[in-house]
RORO-383877 format. One record per atom (N, C-alpha, C): residue in three letters; x, y, z. Coordinates in steps of 0.1 Angstrom, whole numbers, plus 5000, padded with zeros to 4 digits. Layout:
# RORO-383877
ALAXYZ...
***
This chain:
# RORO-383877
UNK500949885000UNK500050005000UNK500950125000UNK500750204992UNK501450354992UNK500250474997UNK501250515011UNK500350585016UNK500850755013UNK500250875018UNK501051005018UNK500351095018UNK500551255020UNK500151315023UNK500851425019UNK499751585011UNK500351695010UNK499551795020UNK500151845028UNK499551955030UNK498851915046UNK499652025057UNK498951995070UNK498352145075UNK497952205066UNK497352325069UNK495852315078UNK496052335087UNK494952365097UNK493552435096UNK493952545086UNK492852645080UNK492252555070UNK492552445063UNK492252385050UNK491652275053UNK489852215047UNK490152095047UNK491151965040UNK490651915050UNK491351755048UNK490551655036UNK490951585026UNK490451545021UNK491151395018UNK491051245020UNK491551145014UNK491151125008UNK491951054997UNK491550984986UNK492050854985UNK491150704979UNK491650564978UNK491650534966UNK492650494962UNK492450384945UNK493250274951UNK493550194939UNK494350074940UNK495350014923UNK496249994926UNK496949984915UNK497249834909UNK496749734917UNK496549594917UNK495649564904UNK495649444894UNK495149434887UNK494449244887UNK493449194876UNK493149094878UNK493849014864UNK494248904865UNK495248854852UNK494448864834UNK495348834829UNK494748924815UNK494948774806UNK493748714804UNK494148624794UNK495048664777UNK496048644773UNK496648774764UNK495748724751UNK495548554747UNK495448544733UNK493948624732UNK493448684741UNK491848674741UNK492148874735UNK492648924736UNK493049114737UNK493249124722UNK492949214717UNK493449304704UNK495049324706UNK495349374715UNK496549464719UNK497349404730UNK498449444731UNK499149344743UNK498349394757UNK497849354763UNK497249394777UNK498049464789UNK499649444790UNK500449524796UNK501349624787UNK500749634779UNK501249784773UNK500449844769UNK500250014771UNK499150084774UNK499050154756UNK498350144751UNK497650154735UNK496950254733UNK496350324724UNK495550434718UNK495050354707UNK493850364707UNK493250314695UNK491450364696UNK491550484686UNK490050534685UNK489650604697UNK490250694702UNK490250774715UNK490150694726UNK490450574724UNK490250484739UNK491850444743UNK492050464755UNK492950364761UNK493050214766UNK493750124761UNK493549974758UNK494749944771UNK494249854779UNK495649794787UNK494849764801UNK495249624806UNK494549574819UNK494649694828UNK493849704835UNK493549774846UNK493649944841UNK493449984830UNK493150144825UNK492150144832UNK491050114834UNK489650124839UNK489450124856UNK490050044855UNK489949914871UNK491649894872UNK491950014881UNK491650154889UNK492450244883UNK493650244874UNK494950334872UNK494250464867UNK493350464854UNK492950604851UNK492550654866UNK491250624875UNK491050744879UNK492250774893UNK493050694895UNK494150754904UNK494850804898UNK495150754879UNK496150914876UNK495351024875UNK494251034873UNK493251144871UNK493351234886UNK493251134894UNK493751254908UNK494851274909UNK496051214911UNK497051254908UNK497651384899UNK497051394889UNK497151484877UNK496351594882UNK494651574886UNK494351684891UNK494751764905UNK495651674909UNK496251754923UNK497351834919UNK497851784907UNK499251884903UNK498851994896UNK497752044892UNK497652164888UNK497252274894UNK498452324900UNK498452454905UNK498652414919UNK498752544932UNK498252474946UNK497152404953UNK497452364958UNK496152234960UNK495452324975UNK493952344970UNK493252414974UNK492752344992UNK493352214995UNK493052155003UNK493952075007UNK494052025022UNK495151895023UNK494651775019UNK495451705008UNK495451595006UNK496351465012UNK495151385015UNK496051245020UNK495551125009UNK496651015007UNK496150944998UNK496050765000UNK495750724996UNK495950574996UNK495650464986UNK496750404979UNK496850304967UNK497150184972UNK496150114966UNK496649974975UNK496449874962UNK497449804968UNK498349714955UNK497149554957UNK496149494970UNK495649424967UNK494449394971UNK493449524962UNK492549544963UNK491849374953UNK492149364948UNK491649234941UNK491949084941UNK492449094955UNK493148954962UNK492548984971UNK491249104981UNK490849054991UNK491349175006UNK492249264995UNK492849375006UNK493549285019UNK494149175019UNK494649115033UNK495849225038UNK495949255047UNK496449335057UNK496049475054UNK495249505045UNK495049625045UNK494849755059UNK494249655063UNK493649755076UNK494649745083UNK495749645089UNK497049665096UNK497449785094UNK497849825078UNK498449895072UNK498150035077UNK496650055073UNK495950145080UNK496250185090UNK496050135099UNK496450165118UNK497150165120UNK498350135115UNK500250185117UNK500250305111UNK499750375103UNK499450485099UNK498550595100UNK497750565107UNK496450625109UNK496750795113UNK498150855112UNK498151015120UNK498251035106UNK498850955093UNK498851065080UNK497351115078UNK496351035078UNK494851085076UNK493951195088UNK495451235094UNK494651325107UNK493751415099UNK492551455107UNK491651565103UNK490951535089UNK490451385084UNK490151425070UNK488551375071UNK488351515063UNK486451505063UNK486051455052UNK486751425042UNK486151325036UNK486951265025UNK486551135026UNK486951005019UNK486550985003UNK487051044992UNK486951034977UNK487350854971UNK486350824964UNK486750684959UNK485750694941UNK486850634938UNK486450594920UNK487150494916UNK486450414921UNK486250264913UNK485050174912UNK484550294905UNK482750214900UNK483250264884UNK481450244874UNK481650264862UNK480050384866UNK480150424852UNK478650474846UNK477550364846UNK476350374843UNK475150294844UNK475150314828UNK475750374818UNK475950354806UNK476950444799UNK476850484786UNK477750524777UNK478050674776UNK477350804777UNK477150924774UNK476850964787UNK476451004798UNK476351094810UNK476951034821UNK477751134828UNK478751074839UNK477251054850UNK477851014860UNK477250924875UNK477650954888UNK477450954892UNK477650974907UNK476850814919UNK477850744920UNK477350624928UNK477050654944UNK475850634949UNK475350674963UNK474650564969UNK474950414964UNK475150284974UNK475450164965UNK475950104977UNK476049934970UNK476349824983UNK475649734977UNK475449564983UNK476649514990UNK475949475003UNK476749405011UNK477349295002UNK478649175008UNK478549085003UNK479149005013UNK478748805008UNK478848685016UNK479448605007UNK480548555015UNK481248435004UNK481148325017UNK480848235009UNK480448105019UNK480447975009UNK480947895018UNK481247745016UNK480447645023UNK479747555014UNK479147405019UNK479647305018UNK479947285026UNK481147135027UNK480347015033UNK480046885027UNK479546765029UNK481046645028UNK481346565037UNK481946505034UNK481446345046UNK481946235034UNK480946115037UNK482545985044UNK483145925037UNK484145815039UNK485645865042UNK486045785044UNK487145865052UNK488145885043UNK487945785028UNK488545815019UNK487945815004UNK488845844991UNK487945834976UNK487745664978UNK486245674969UNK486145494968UNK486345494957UNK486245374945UNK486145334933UNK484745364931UNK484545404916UNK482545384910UNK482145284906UNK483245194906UNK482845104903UNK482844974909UNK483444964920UNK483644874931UNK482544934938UNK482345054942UNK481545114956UNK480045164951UNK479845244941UNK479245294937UNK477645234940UNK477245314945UNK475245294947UNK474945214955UNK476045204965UNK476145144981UNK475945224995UNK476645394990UNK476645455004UNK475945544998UNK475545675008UNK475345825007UNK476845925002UNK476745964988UNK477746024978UNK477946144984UNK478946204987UNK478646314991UNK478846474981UNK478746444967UNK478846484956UNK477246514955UNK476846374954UNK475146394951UNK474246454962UNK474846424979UNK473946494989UNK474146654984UNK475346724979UNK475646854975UNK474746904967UNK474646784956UNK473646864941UNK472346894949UNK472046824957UNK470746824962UNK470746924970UNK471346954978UNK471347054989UNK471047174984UNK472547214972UNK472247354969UNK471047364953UNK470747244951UNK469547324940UNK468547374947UNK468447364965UNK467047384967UNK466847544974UNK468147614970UNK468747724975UNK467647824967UNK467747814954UNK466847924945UNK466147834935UNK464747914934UNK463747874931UNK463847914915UNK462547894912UNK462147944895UNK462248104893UNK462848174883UNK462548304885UNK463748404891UNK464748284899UNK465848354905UNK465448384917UNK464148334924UNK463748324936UNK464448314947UNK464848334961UNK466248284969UNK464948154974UNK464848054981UNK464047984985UNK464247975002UNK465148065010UNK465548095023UNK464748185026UNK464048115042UNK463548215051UNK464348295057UNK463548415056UNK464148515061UNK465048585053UNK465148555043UNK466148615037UNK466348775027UNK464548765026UNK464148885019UNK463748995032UNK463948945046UNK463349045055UNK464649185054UNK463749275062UNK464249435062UNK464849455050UNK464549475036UNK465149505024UNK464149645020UNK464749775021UNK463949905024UNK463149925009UNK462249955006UNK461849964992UNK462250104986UNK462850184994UNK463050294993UNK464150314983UNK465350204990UNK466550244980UNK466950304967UNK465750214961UNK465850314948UNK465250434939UNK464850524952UNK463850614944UNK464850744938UNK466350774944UNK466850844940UNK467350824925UNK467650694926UNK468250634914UNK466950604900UNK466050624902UNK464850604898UNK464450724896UNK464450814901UNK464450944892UNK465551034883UNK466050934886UNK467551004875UNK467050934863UNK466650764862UNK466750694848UNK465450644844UNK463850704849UNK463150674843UNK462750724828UNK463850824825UNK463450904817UNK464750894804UNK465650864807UNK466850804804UNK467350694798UNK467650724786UNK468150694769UNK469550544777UNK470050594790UNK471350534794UNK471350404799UNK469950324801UNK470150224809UNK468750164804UNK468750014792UNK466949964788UNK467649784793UNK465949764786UNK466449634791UNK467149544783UNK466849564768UNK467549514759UNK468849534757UNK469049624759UNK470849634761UNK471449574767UNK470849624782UNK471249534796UNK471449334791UNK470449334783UNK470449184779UNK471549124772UNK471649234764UNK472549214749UNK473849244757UNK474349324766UNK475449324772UNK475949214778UNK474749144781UNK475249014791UNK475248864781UNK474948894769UNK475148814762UNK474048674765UNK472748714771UNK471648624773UNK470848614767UNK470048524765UNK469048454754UNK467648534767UNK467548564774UNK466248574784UNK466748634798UNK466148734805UNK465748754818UNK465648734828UNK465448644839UNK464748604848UNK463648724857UNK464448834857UNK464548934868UNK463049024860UNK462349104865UNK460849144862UNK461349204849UNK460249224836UNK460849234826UNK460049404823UNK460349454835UNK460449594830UNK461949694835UNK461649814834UNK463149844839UNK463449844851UNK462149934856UNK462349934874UNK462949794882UNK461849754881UNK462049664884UNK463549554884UNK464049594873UNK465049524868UNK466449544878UNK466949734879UNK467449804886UNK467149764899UNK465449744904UNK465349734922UNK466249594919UNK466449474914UNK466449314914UNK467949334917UNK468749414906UNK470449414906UNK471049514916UNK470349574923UNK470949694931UNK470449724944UNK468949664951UNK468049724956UNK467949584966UNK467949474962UNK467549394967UNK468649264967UNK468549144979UNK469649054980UNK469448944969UNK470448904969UNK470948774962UNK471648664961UNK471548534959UNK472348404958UNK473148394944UNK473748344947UNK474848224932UNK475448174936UNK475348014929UNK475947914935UNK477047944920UNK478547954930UNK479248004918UNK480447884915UNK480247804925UNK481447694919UNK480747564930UNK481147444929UNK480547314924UNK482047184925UNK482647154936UNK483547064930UNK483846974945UNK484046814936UNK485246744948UNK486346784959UNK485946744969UNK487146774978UNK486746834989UNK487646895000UNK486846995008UNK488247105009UNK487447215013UNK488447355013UNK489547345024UNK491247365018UNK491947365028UNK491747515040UNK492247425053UNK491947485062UNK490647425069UNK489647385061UNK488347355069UNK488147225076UNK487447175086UNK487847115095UNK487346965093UNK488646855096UNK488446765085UNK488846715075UNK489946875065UNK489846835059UNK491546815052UNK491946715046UNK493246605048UNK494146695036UNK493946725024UNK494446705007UNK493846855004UNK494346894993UNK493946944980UNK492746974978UNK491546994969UNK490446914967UNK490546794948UNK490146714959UNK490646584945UNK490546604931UNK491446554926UNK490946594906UNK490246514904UNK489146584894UNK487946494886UNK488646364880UNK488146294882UNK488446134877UNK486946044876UNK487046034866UNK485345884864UNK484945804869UNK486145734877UNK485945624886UNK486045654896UNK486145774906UNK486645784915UNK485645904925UNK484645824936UNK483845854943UNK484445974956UNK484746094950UNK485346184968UNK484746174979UNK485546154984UNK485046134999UNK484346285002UNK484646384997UNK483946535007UNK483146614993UNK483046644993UNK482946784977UNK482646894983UNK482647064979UNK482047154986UNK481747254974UNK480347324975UNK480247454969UNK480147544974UNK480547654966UNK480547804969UNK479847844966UNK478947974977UNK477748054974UNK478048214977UNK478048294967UNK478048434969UNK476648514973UNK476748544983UNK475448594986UNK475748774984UNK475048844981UNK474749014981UNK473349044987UNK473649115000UNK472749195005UNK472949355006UNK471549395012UNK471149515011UNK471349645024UNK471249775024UNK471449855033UNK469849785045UNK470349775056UNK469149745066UNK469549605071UNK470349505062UNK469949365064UNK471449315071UNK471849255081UNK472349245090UNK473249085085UNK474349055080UNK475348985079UNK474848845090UNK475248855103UNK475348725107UNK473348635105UNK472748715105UNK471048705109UNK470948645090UNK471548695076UNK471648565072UNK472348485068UNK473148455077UNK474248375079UNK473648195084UNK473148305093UNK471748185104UNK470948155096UNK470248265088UNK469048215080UNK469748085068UNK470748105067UNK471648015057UNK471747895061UNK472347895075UNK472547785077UNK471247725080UNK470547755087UNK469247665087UNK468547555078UNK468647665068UNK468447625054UNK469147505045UNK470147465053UNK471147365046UNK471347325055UNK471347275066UNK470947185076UNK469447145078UNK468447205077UNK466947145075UNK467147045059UNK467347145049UNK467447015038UNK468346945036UNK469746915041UNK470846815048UNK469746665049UNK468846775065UNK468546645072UNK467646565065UNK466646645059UNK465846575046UNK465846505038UNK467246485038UNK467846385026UNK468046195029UNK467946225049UNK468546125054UNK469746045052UNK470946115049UNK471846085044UNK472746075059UNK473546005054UNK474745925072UNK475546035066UNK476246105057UNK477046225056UNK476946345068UNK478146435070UNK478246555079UNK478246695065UNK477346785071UNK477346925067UNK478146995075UNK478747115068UNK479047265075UNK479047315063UNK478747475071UNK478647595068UNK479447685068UNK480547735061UNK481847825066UNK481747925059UNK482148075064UNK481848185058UNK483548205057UNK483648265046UNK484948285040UNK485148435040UNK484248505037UNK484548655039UNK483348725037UNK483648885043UNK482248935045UNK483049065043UNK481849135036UNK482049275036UNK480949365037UNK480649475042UNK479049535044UNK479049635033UNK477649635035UNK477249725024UNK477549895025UNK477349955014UNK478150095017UNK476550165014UNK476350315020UNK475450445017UNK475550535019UNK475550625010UNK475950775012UNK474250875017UNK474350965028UNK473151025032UNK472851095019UNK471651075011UNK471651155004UNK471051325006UNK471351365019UNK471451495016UNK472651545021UNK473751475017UNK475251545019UNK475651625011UNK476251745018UNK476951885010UNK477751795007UNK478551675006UNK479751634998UNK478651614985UNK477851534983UNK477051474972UNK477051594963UNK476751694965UNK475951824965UNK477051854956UNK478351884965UNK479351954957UNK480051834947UNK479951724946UNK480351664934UNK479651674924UNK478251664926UNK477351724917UNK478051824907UNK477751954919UNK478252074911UNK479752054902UNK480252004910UNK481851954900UNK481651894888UNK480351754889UNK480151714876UNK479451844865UNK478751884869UNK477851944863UNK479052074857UNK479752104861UNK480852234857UNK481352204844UNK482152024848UNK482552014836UNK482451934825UNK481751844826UNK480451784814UNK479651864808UNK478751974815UNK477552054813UNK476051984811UNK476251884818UNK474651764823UNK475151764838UNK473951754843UNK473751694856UNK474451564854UNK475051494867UNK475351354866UNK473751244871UNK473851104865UNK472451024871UNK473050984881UNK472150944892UNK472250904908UNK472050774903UNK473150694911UNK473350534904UNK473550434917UNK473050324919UNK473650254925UNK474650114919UNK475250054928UNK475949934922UNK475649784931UNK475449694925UNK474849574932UNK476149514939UNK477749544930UNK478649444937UNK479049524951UNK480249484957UNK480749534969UNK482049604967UNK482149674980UNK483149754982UNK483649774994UNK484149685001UNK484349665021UNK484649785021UNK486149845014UNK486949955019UNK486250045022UNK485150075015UNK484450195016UNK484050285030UNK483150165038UNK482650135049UNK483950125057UNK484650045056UNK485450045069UNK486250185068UNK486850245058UNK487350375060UNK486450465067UNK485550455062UNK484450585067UNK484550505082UNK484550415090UNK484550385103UNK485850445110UNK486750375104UNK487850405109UNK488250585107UNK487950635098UNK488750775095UNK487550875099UNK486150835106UNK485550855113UNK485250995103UNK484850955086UNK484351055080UNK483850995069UNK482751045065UNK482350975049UNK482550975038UNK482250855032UNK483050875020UNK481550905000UNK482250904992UNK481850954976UNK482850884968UNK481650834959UNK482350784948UNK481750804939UNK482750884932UNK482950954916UNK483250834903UNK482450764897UNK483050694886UNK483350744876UNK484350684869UNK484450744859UNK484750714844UNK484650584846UNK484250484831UNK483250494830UNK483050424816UNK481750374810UNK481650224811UNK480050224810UNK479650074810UNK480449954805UNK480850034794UNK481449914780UNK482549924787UNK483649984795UNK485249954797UNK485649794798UNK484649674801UNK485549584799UNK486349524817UNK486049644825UNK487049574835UNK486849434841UNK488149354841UNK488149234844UNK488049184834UNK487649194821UNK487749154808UNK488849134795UNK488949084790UNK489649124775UNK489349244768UNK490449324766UNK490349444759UNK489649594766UNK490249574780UNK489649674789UNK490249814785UNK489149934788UNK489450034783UNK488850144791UNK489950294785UNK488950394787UNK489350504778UNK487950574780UNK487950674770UNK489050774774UNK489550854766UNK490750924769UNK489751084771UNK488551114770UNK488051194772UNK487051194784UNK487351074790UNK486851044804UNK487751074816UNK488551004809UNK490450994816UNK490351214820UNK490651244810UNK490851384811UNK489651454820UNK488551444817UNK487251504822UNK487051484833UNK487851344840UNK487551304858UNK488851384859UNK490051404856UNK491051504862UNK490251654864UNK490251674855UNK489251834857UNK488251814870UNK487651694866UNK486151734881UNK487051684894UNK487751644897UNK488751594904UNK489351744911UNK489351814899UNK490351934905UNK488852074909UNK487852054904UNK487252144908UNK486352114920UNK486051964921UNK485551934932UNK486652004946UNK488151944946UNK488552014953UNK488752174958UNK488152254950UNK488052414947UNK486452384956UNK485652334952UNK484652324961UNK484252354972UNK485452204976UNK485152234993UNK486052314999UNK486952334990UNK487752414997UNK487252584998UNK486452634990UNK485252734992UNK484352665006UNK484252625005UNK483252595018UNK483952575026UNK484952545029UNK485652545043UNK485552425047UNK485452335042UNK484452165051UNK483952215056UNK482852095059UNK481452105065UNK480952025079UNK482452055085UNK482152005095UNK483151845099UNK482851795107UNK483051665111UNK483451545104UNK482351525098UNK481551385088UNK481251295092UNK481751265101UNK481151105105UNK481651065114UNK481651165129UNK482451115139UNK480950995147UNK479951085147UNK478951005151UNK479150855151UNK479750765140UNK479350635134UNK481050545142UNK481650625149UNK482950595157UNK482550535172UNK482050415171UNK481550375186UNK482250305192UNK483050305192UNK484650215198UNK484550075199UNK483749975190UNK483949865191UNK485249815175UNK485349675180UNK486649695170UNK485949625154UNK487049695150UNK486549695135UNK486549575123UNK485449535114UNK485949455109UNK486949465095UNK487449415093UNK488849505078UNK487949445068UNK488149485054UNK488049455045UNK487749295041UNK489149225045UNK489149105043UNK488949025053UNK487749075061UNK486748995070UNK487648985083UNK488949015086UNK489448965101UNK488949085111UNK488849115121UNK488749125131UNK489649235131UNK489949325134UNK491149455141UNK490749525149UNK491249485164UNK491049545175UNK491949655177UNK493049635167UNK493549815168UNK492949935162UNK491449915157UNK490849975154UNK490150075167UNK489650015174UNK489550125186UNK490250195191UNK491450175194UNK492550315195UNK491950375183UNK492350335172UNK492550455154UNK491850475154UNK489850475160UNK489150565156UNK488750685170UNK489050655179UNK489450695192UNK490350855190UNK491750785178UNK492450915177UNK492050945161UNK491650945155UNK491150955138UNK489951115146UNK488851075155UNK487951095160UNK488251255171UNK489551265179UNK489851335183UNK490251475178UNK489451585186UNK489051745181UNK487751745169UNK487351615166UNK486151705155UNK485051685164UNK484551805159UNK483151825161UNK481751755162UNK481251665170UNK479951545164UNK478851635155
***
C-alpha cells in the first residue's frame, strides 16, 4: 500500500482519497492489443486495469498537480484490492496520524450505468462468500467397486444446493428477503426513468443472454440488481476447502471412477442496506441443515463463511454529494444520474469507520470498459474529464471550508471489521484518535 500526504494546513480541509493499482490476470490470446502495454486506439485507452483502477488514480494525481492544492490531501493506493485487501487494515492503523483531520473520503472505482452521461454512485450491496462442505468416507472409493452402496457426498451436494433458488431466480430461504427497504431506489429511479442510458435490451445484449429472469420491466430490473439480495451458486467441486475442519488434501481431481469422499460448493450471497450479515448467515445455515437432514443421508454438513464485507450508503442529503454534483455538472454541462451498484466494496465502509468521515464515489468509466475483461478500456475523454472534476471538486470544498466533522457519530469504539473479514482490534484506539478534536 502506498500511503502519503500533501499538506497539513489547519485552515484547509482535509480530504482522502483511495484507489488501488493491483490488477486481475489478462488472458493475452483473448486482447486486440498486448494487455500490459498501454495502447491508443479510436480515443480509447486499451491495457489491463486502464479502467479498474489506474485511470481514475492518475486522474487524481494529475488533478492534484495543477496548480496549489486548494485542500490537504492524503492518499491511499493499494496494491491488493483484488486478492481481498489482506492486511489492508494493519496497514491502516500503523498509519492512521497521515489521515489526521480528513472529512472526507473520495473513491472511483465504480463505472457509469451506461455510455454518454457521467454518474455519481450513492450505494452498493453487502456481500457473503460461503462454503458448503459435505463429506461422507474417510477416503475416495472406486465407481465402480462402491458405487450405489453409500450416501455420495457429491450427490447429497447437488441436492442441497439446488433447493437454494427457486424458479424465477427466487432465493428459497426464510428470512432472507426480510428488512430490504423499498425505498432504496427512488433516487436512482428518478434519475433513469426517463433515460436513453440504461433499457432492458441492452442490459440483455450486454450480458450476452438468450432471456431474463428478473421482472421484465426496467424498474424493476434495477430494484432486482441493486436494491434487493441475492444467491449464486458460483462453483460446484470434489474435495473439501483447505483449512476446513476435517479436511486432509487438495480438493481431489475429477476422475470417472473415483467416488470423493467430501465435495464443497461456493455460494455468493449480496445483501442490502438494513439487512444484517450474521441473521443471514443463520438464516443460511438453517436452510442447509433442514434440507441436509431431509435427505437422510449418514454424511456430515458445514457451513463456513469465508468473507464478508458490508454494504456501503451515502446520506443522500450530503453537502459532499451536493458538491460533486456541482463539480460534475461544471464540467460535462449535464447533471450526473444517481446510480447504485449491486457488487461490493468493504473499503468503503470500513474507511468511513475507521477515519471516522464519509466517503463518495465519483466513477468514471463507461459501461462498456470491459473491467476484468479482455480488451479493457477507457475513453481518453473520460480519463481527462474526471481529472478536471477531480480538480474542481476540490476548489469546492475548499470554498466551503468543510462542512464539519462527517462522521464522527458512526465511531462507537467497538473493533472493526477489515475488509478482508478479520477482526482489528487496533481499530479502537485508530478511531478513538482519527475521532479526536472533530466536532459530532
Amino acid at each position: 500500500v502506498v500511503i502519503g500526504r500533501l499538506g497539513h494546513n489547519p485552515d484547509k480541509p482535509t480530504v482522502t482519497f483511495y484507489g488501488h493499482y493491483d490488477v486481475q490476470p489478462a488472458a493475452e490470446p483473448d486482447w486486440l492489443t498486448n494487455p500490459f502495454e498501454l495502447n491508443s486506439v479510436n480515443e480509447y485507452l486499451y491495457g489491463r486495469g486502464v479502467s479498474d483502477n489506474k485511470a481514475s488514480t492518475g486522474a487524481w494525481c494529475a488533478g492534484g498537480r495543477l496548480g496549489r492544492l486548494p485542500v490537504n490531501v492524503a492518499f491511499i493506493f493499494e496494491g491488493e484490492e483484488e486478492n481481498g485487501s489482506r492486511g489492508f487494515s494493519h496497514a491502516i492503523m500503523r498509519n492512521l496520524s497521515w489521515f489526521e483531520g480528513t472529512q472526507l473520503i473520495i473513491i472511483s472505482n465504480t463505472l457509469w450505468v451506461g455510455e454518454n452521461v457521467p454518474c455519481l454512485t450513492y450505494g452498493m450491496r453487502g456481500m457473503l462468500s460461503l462454503t458448503v462442505q459435505i463429506t461422507g468416507p474417510e477416503r475416495d472409493l472406486h465407481s465402480g467397486n462402491d458405487g450405489g452402496v453409500f450416501a455420495e457426498p457429491m450427490v447429497d451436494l447437488l441436492r442441497v444446493m439446488a433447493t437454494l433458488v427457486g424458479s424465477g431466480g427466487k432465493v428459497q430461504i426464510d428470512g432472507f428477503y426480510d428488512n430490504v427497504e423499498p425505498s432504496l431506489i427512488d433516487l436512482a429511479w428518478d434519475s433513469l426513468k426517463d433515460s436513453e442510458e440504461f433499457s432492458l435490451e441492452g442490459y440483455k445484449a450486454a450480458l450476452g443472454v438468450p432471456a431474463l429472469t428478473a421482472p421484465p420491466n426496467k424498474r424493476d430490473l434495477l430494484v432486482t440488481r441493486w436494491c434487493r439480495p441475492s444467491l449464486s451458486v458460483v462453483d460446484m467441486r470434489p474435495g473439501a476447502p483447505v483449512g476446513m475442519p476435517g479436511q486432509q488434501s487438495e480438493p481431489t481431481s475429477t476422475c470417472y471412477s473415483v467416488i470423493p469422499k467430501a465435495a464443497q460448493g461456493k455460494v455468493s450471497v449480496r445483501f442490502v442496506p438494513n439487512q444484517d450479515a450474521d441473521q443471514l448467515v443463520a438464516c443460511l445455515r438453517n436452510h442447509v441443515e433442514q434440507s441436509f437432514a431431509a435427505l437422510g443421508s449418514s454424511n456430515k454438513i458445514d457451513l463456513h463463511v469465508e468473507a464478508r464485507g458490508k454494504w456501503w450508503e451515502v446520506w443522500q442529503g450530503s453537502p459532499w454529494l451536493a458538491m460533486a454534483e456541482a463539480a460534475i455538472h461544471k464540467e460535462w454541462g449535464v447533471h450526473p444520474l444517481y446510480v447504485r451498484e449491486g457488487g461490493t466494496m468493504p473499503v468503503a465502509s470500513y474507511l468511513e469507520r475507521v477515519l471516522c468521515a464519509p466517503a463518495i464515489m465519483i466513477p468514471m468509466g463507461q459501461s462498456s470498459d470491459n473491467c476484468h475483461l479482455a480488451n479493457e478500456r477507457i475513453r481518453r475523454t473520460n480519463l481527462f474529464k474526471g481529472k478536471n472534476v477531480i480538480r474542481r471538486l476540490l476548489e469546492e470544498i475548499a470554498a466551503m471550508g468543510g462542512v464539519g466533522a462527517g462522521n464522527a457519530a458512526s465511531c462507537t469504539g467497538k473493533a472493526e471489521t477489515a475488509p478482508d473479514g478479520d477482526v482489528d482490534d487496533g481499530a479502537v484506539l485508530g478511531a478513538a484518535t482519527a475521532c479526536a478534536g472533530l466536532a459530532e
